[in-house]
C-alpha positions in Angstrom: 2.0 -51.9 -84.6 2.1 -54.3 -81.7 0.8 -57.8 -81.2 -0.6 -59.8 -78.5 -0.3 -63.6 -78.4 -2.7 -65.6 -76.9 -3.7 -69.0 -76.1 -6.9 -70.0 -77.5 -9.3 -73.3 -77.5 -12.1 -73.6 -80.3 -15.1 -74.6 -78.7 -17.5 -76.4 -81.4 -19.2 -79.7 -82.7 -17.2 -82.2 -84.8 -19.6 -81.4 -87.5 -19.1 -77.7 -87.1 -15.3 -77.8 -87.0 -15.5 -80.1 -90.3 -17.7 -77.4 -92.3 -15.2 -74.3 -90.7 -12.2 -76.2 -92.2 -14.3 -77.2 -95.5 -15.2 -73.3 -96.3 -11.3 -72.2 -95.2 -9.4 -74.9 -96.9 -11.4 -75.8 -99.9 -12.8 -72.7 -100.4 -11.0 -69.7 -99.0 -8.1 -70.1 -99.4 -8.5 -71.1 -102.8 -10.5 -67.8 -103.5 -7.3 -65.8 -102.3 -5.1 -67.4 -104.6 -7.6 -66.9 -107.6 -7.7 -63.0 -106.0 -3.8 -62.8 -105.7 -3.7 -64.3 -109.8 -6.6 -61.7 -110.8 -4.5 -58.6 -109.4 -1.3 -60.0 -111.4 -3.1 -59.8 -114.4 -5.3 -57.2 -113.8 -5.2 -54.1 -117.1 -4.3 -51.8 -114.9 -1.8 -53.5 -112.2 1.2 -51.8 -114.3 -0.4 -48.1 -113.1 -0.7 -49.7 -109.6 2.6 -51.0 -109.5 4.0 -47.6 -110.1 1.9 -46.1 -107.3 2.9 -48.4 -105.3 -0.7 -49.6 -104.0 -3.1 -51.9 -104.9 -6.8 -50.3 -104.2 -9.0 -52.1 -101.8 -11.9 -51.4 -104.0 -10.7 -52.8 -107.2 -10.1 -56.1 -105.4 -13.6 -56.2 -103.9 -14.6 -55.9 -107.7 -12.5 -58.7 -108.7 -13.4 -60.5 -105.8 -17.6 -60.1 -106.6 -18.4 -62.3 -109.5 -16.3 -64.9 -108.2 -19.4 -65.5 -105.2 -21.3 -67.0 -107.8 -18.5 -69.2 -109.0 -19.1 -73.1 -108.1 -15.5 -73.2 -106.5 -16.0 -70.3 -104.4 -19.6 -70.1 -103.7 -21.5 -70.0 -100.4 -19.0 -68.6 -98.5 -20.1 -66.1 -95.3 -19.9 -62.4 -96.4 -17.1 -61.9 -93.9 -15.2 -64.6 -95.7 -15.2 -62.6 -98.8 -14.3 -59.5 -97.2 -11.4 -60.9 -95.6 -10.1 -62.7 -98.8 -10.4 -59.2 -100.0 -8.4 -57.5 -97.3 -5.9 -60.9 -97.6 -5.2 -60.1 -100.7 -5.1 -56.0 -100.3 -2.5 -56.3 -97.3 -0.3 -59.0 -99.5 0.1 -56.4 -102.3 1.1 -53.5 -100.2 3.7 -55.2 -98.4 4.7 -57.3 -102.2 4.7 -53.9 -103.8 6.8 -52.2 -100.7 9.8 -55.1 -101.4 9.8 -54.2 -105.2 10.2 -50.6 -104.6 13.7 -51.8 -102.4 14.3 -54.4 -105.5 13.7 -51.5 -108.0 15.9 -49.1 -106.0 18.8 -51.5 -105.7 18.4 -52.5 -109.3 18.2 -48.7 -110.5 20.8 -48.0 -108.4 23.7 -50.8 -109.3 22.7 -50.0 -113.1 23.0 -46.2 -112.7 26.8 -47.4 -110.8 27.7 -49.5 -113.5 27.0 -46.8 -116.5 29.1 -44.7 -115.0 32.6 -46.6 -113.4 35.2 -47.7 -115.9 38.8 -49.5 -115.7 41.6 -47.0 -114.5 43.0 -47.8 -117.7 39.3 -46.3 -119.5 39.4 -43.6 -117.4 43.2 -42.3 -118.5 41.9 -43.4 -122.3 38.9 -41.0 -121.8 40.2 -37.9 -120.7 43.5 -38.0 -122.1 45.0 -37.8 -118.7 47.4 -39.9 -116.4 45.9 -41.4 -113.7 47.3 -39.1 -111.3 46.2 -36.3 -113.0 42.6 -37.9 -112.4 43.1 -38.6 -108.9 44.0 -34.9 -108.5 41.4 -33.8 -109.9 39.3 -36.4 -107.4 40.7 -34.9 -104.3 39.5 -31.2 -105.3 35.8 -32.5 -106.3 35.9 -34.3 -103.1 37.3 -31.4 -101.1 34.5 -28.8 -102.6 31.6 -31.4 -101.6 33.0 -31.4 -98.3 33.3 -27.8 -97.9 29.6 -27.5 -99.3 28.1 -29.6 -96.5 30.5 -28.8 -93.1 27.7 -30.3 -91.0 29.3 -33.7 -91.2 32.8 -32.1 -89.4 31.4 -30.5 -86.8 30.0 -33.7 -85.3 32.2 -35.3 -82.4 34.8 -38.0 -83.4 33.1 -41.1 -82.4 29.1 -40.0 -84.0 30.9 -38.9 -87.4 33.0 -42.1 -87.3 29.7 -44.3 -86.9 28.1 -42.5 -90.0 31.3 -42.4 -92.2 29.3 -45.8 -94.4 26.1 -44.0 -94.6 27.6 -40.6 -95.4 29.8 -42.0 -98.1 27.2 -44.2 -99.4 23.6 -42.3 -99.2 24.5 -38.1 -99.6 28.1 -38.2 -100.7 26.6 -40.9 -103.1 24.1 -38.9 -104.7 25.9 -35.7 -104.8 28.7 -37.7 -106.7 26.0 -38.8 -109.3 24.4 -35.8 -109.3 27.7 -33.5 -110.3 28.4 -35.9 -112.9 25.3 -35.7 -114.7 26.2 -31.7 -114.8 29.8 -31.5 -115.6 30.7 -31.7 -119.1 34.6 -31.6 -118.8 35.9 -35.5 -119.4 38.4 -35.1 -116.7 35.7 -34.2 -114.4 33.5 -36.6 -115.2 36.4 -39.2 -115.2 37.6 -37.8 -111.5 33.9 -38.2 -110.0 33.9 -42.0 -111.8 37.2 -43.1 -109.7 35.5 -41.5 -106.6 31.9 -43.7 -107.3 34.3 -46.7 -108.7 36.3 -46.4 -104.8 33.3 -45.6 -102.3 33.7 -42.2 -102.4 37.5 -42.0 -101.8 40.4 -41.5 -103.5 42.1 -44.6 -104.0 46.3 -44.1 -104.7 47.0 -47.8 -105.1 47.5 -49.7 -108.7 44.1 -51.1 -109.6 44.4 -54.5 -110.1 42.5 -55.4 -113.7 41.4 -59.1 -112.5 40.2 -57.7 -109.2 37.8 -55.0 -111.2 36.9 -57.5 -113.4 35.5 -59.6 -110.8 33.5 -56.2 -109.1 32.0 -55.7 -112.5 31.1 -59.5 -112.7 29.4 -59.6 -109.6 27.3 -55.9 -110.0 26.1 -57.8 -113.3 24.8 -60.9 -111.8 23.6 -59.0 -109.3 21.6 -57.1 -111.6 20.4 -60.3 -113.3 19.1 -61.2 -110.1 17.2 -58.2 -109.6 15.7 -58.2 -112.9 14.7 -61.9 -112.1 13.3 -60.8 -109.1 10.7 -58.1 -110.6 10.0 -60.2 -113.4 8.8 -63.3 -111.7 7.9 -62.7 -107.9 4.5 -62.6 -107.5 2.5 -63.3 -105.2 1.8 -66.8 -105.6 -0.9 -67.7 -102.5 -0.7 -70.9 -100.9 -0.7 -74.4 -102.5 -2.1 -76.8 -99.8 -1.9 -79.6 -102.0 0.7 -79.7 -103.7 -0.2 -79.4 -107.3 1.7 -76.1 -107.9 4.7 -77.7 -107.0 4.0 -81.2 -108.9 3.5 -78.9 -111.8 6.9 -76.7 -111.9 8.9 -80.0 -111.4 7.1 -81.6 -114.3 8.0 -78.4 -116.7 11.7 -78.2 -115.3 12.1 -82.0 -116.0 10.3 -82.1 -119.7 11.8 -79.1 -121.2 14.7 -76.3 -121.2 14.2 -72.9 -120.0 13.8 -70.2 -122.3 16.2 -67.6 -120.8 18.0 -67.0 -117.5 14.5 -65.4 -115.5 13.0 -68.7 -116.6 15.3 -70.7 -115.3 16.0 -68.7 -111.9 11.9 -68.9 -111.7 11.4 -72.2 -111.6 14.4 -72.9 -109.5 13.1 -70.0 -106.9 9.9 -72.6 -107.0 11.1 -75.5 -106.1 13.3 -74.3 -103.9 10.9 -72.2 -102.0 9.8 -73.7 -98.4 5.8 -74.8 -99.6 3.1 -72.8 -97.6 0.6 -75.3 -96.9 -0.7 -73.6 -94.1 -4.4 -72.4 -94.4 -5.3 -68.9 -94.7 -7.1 -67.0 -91.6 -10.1 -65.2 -91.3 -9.5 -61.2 -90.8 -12.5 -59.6 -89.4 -11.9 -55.9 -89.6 -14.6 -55.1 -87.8 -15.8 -55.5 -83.9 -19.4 -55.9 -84.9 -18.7 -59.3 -86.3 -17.9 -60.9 -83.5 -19.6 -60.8 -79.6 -17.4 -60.6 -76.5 -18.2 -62.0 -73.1 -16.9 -64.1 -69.9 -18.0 -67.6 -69.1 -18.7 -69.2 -65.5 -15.1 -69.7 -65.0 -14.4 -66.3 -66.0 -12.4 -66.8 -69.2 -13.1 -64.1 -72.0 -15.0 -66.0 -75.1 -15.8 -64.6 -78.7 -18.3 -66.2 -80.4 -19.4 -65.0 -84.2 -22.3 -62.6 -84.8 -24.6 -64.0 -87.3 -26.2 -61.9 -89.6 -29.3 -62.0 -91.2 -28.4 -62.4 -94.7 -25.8 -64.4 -94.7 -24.8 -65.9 -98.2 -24.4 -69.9 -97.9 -27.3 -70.7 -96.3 -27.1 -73.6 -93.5 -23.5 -74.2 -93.6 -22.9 -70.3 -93.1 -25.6 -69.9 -90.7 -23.7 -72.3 -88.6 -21.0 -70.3 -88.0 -22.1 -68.1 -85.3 -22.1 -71.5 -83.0 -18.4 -71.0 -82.9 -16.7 -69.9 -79.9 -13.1 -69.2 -78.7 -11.9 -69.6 -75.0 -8.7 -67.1 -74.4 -6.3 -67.8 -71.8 -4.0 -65.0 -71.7 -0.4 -65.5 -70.0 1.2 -62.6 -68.2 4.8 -61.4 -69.4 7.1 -60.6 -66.7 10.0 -57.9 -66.8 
């Protein structure tokens, strides 16, 4: 998808201007962080999380009793709909990062059940380590053989994809086999390949070194855990208060655990979005093109004839946009 900047001037009373930033700041934008806290704590976001969507039509139901809700009331009905939409688009693209986080996490958990110290592996299948990294080179051999594609690609393609091949299909097959074989020095010969990217490594493993690996796949780990348990989609805090809040709590008491702890910290950390939320209209029949006297293109709002809010809604239409488009060169 590709996007168009443009240059735009909002043509409008003082008045007007005052109402549009009344209903988008103190009454919008709230509504879509009320929406983006709903969906969190909707029965079934669990079910949605594992589908990986969020459905459009179950926000519009969370998003319809809150019309007659004092904070959020007499909004225009494309003010609703694009909270809705707001809120819908957030999700996908929040639930598209977890799926990455979940992957990662799944994936450096699924490494770490499986690699062991040299030393393990030699205790485990009753072997010496070169018997293991024997055994290695013939596992590693047969994969090759079993997907020749890979060797018949010139020199300098094959040499670009040697990280990808040893860490995406040579990967999985590697896991794969050792969910299959039930020999221990098998199993122990595909856990030095997965422990040494896929290679054979002949050198002395050096216990502090591995160690240090293991220590850093486990805070990783933590991280991730961290991540899935606490990153929500928090919505925008234009005044403040969310902030004020956190820093009270972090001062007043301890943290319960570490995802506590790395929550608040990801908080206050976190650069603050004060920045109001826009208006999506996903549709062309809200909104009426045409070309003033000076031959600039203008968009002004359609009004409707039910429009909830009354006067300050049915003021909306008054608004118009001046474009001035600048031409890219090259």
């Amino acid at each position: 998808m590709s996007f168009i900047t443009v240059q735009c001037r909002l043509v409008a009373s003082e008045e007007i201007r005052q109402q549009l930033w009344h209903l988008m700041a103190d009454k919008n934008t709230p509504l879509v962080n009320k929406l983006l806290k709903s969906v969190s704590q909707h029965d079934d976001f669990e079910v949605w999380q594992r589908n990986g969507t969020v459905p459009d039509k179950s926000v519009r139901e969370l998003c319809n009793p809150l019309k007659v809700h004092p904070q959020f009331e007499e909004q225009p009905g494309r003010f609703y709909t694009s909270a809705s939409l707001i809120v819908t688009y957030t999700y996908q693209s929040w639930l598209e990062l977890q799926r990455k986080r979940r992957r990662s996490l799944d994936g450096r958990q699924r490494w770490l059940n499986v690699v062991k110290s040299d030393a393990e592996l030699v205790q485990m299948s009753g072997c010496n380590i070169h018997t293991i990294q024997n055994k290695a080179k013939e596992i590693l051999a047969q994969l090759n053989v079993q997907s020749p594609g890979a060797q018949n690609q010139p020199k300098q393609k094959r040499k670009k994809k040697q990280n990808s091949k040893a860490n995406g299909d040579l990967m999985s097959a590697l896991f794969q086999a050792y969910e299959t074989v039930d020999d221990a020095l098998s199993r122990c010969a595909i856990a030095h390949l997965l422990k040494n990217d896929c290679q054979v490594c002949e050198q002395e493993e050096d216990p502090e070194a591995f160690a240090q690996r293991i220590h850093g796949k486990q805070r990783r780990i933590k991280e991730l855990e961290a991540q899935l348990a606490s990153r929500l989609p928090k919505g925008r805090d234009l005044t403040g208060e969310e902030f004020l809040e956190v820093l009270s709590t972090a001062t007043a008491k301890v943290p319960d655990d570490t995802i506590e702890q790395m929550l608040w910290q990801a908080k206050l950390l976190a650069k603050p979005a004060t920045l109001l939320y826009p208006i999506i209209f996903g549709s062309q029949t809200d909104l009426r093109w045409s070309t003033n006297e000076k031959g600039r293109i203008c968009v002004a709002f359609k009004a409707r004839e039910q429009t909830r809010g009354g006067t300050l809604a049915s003021k909306l239409p008054h608004l118009t946009l001046l474009f001035r488009y600048s031409a890219l060169e090259g």
